[in-house]
C-alpha positions in Angstrom: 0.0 0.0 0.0 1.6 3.0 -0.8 1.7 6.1 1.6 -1.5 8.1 0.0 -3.8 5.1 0.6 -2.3 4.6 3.6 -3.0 7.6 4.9 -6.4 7.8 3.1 -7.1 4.5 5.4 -6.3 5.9 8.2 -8.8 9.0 7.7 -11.4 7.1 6.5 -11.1 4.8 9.7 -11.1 7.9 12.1 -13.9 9.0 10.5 -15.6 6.0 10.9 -15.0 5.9 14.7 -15.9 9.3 14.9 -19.4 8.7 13.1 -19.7 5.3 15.3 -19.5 7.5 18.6 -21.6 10.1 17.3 -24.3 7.7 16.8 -23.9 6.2 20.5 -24.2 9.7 21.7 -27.3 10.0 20.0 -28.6 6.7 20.5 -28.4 7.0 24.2 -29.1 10.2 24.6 -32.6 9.8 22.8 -33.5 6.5 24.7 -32.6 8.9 28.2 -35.3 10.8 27.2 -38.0 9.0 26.3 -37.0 6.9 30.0 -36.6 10.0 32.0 -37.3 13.3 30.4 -34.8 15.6 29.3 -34.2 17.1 32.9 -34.1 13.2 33.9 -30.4 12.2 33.5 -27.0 14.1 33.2 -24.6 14.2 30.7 -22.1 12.7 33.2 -24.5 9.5 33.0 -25.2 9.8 29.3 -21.1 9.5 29.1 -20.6 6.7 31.6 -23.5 4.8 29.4 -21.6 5.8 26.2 -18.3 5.2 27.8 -16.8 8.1 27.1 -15.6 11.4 29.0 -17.6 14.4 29.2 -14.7 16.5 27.5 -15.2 13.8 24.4 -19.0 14.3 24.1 -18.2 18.6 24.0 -16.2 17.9 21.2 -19.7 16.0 19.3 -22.1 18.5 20.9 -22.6 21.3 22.6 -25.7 20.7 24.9 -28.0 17.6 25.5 -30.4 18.8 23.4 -28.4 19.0 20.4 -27.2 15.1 21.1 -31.2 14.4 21.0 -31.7 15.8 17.5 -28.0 14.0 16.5 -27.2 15.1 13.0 -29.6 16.4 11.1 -27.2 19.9 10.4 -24.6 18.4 9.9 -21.7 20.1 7.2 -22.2 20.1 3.7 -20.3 17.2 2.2 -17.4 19.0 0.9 -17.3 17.6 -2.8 -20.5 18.3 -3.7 -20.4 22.0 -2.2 -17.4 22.6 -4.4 -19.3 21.6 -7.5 -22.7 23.6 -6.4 -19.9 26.5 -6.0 -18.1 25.8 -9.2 -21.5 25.8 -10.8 -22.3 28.9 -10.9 -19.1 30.5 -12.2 -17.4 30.0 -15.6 -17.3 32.0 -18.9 -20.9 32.0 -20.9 -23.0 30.8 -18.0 -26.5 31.2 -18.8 -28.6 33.1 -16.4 -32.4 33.8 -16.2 -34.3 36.9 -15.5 -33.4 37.2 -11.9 -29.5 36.9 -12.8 -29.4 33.3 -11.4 -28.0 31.0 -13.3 -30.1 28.4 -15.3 -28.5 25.2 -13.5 -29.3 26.6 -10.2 -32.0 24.7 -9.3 -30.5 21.5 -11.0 -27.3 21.7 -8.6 -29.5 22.4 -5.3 -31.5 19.8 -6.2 -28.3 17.3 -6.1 -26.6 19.3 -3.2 -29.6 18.4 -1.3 -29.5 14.8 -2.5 -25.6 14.5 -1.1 -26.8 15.8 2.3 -29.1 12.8 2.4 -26.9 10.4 0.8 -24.1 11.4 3.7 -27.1 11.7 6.5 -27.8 8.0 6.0 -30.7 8.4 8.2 -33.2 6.0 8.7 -36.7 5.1 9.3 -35.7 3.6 13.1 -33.8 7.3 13.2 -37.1 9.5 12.3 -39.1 7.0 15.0 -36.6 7.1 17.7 -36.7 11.2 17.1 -40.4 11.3 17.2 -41.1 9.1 20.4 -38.4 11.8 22.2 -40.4 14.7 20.9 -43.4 13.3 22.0 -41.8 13.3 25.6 -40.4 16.6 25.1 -42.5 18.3 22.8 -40.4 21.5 23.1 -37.3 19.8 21.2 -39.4 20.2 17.9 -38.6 24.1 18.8 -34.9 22.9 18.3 -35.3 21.1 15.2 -37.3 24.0 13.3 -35.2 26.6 14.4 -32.1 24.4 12.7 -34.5 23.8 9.7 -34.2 27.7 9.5 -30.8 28.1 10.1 -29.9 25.5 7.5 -32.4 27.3 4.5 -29.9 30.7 6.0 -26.8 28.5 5.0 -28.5 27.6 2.1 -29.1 31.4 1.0 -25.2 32.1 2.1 -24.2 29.7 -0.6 -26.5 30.6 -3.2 -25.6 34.3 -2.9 -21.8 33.0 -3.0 -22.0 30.8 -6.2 -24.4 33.7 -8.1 -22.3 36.7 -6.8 -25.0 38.4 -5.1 -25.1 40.1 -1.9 -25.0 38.5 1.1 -28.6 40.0 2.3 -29.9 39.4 -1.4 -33.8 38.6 -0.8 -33.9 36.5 -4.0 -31.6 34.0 -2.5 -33.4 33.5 0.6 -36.4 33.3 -1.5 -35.2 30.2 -2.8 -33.3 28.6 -0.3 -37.0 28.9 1.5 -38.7 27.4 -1.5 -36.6 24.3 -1.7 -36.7 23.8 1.8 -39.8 23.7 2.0 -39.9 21.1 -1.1 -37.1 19.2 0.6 -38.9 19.0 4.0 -41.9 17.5 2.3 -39.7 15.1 0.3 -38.5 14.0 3.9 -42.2 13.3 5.3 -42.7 11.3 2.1 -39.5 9.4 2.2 -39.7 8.2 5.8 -42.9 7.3 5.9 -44.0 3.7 6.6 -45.5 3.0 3.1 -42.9 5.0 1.0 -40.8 2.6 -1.5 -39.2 5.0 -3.7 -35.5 6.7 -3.3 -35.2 10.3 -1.8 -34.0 11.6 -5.0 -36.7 10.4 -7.4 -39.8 12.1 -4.9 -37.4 15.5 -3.8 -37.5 14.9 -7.9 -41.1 14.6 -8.2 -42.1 17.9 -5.9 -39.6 20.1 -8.3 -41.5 19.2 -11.2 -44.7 19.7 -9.5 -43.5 23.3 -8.5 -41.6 24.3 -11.5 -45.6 23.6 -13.1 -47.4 25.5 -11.0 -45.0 28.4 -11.3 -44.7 28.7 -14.5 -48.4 29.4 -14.9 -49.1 33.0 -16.0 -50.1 36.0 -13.7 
């Protein structure tokens, strides 16, 4: 094995660890809750059932709440933000009316898709999540308010790619629009009687929208 796979092993295996603890985190933290309430445990206990230190579960999260919720904001997966970036630049880009350019939709649409891809969440994940909300109905404050502070993220990148100011209404316009298209897409996906992939309904809902707004005023 030569040195660059080595060390490519060796990162992929950390992260692997790293992703294995995460979920543990999670995992316990959520089934704390639905035993005992958030207020119920510690995060000293949470760690001794994890077995890990309290320093090591600060470097994963920052409060118990956030361990609940687990990873649903996590990073954009770096290569596909670098070709929704790269997307948008270029000699003899095409842009539409609004000065966005014509593939913008096309590369949000598989930006989102990544997210998913690298989310690997589950149906067990979106019950587990559920049956703690249900004990602590107030963590669905916690997961809104990060579904908002994603479609901001999303608006930060879209104004980045298109050049645009980084208050420019347009983008937030449609980084609220396609969240709201990729929440729904979610609700579908997970949902016991669902058998189709992410992508194809996220799909579905675009072409849906792209109908209804194209219809004349």
């Amino acid at each position: 094995m030569t040195e660059s796979a080595n060390t490519c092993a060796v990162h992929g295996l950390r992260a692997r660890k790293r992703e294995a603890t995460r979920s543990a985190i999670t995992s316990a933290a959520r089934r704390f809750t639905v035993n005992h309430g958030l207020n119920g445990f510690t995060i000293e206990q949470l760690c001794a059932d994890v077995g890990i230190s309290r320093r090591t579960f600060f470097n994963y999260f920052p409060s118990k709440e956030d361990a609940i919720v687990g990873h649903l904001l996590d990073e954009f997966p770096a290569d596909a933000m670098a070709a929704f970036t790269d997307g948008g630049h270029g000699e003899g880009v095409a842009r539409g009316p609004q000065g966005l350019t014509t593939t913008l939709l096309r590369d949000l649409f598989e930006l989102t898709v990544a997210m998913t891809d690298q989310l690997d969440f589950t149906r067990e994940d979106v019950r587990a999540l559920i049956e703690v909300m249900k004990v602590e109905p107030q963590l669905m404050i916690k997961v809104m308010g990060g579904a908002e502070a994603r479609e901001h993220e999303f608006a930060h990148v879209i104004t980045e790619r298109e050049g645009l100011p980084p208050d420019d209404p347009t983008a937030l316009l449609v980084a609220g629009l396609f969240g709201t298209l990729s929440r729904r897409a979610s609700q579908k996906f997970f949902s016991g009687e669902n058998a189709l992939a992410y992508r194809d309904i996220l799909a579905g809902h675009l072409a849906q929208a792209q109908q209804f707004f194209a219809f004349p005023l």
